[in-house]
C-alpha positions as CSV (number, residue, x, y, z in Angstrom):
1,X,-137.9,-149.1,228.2
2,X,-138.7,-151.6,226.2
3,X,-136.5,-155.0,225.6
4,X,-135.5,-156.3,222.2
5,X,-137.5,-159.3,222.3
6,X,-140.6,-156.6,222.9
7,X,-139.6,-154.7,219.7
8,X,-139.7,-157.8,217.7
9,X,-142.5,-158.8,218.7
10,X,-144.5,-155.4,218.1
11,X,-147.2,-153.8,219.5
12,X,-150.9,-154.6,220.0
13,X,-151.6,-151.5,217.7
14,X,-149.0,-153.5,215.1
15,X,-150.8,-156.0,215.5
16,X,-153.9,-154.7,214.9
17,X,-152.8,-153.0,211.6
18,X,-151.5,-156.0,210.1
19,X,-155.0,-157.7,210.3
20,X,-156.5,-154.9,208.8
21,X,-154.0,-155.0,206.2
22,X,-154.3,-158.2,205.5
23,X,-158.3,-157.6,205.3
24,X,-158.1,-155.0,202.8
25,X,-155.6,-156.6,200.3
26,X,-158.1,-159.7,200.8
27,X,-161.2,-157.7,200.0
28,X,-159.8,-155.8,197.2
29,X,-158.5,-158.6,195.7
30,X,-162.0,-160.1,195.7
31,X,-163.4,-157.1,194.0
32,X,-160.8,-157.2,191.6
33,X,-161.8,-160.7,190.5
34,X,-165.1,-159.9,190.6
35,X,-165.0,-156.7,188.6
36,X,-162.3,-158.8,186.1
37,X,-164.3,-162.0,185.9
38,X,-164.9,-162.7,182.6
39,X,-160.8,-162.1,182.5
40,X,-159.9,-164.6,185.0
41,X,-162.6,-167.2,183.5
42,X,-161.1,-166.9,180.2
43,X,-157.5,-167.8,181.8
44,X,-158.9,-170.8,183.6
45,X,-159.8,-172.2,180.3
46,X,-156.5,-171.6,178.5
């Protein structure tokens, strides 16, 4: 059974979802600014 401090901490497999997570809000967000950059360039100059 595992301890408290083991369920806080999470699992490899948690761990291993968050990066991917983390990857795919990173890469959408860059296709979003790409796909919206005449949008974003047009705030940077306001």
């Amino acid at each position: 059974m595992a301890t408290e401090e083991e369920a806080e901490a999470g699992s490899p497999l948690d761990a291993v979802m968050a990066d991917i997570r983390h990857e795919l809000v990173r890469r959408v967000a860059a296709a979003d600014r790409e796909a919206n950059r005449d949008v974003y360039e047009a705030l940077e100059d306001e």
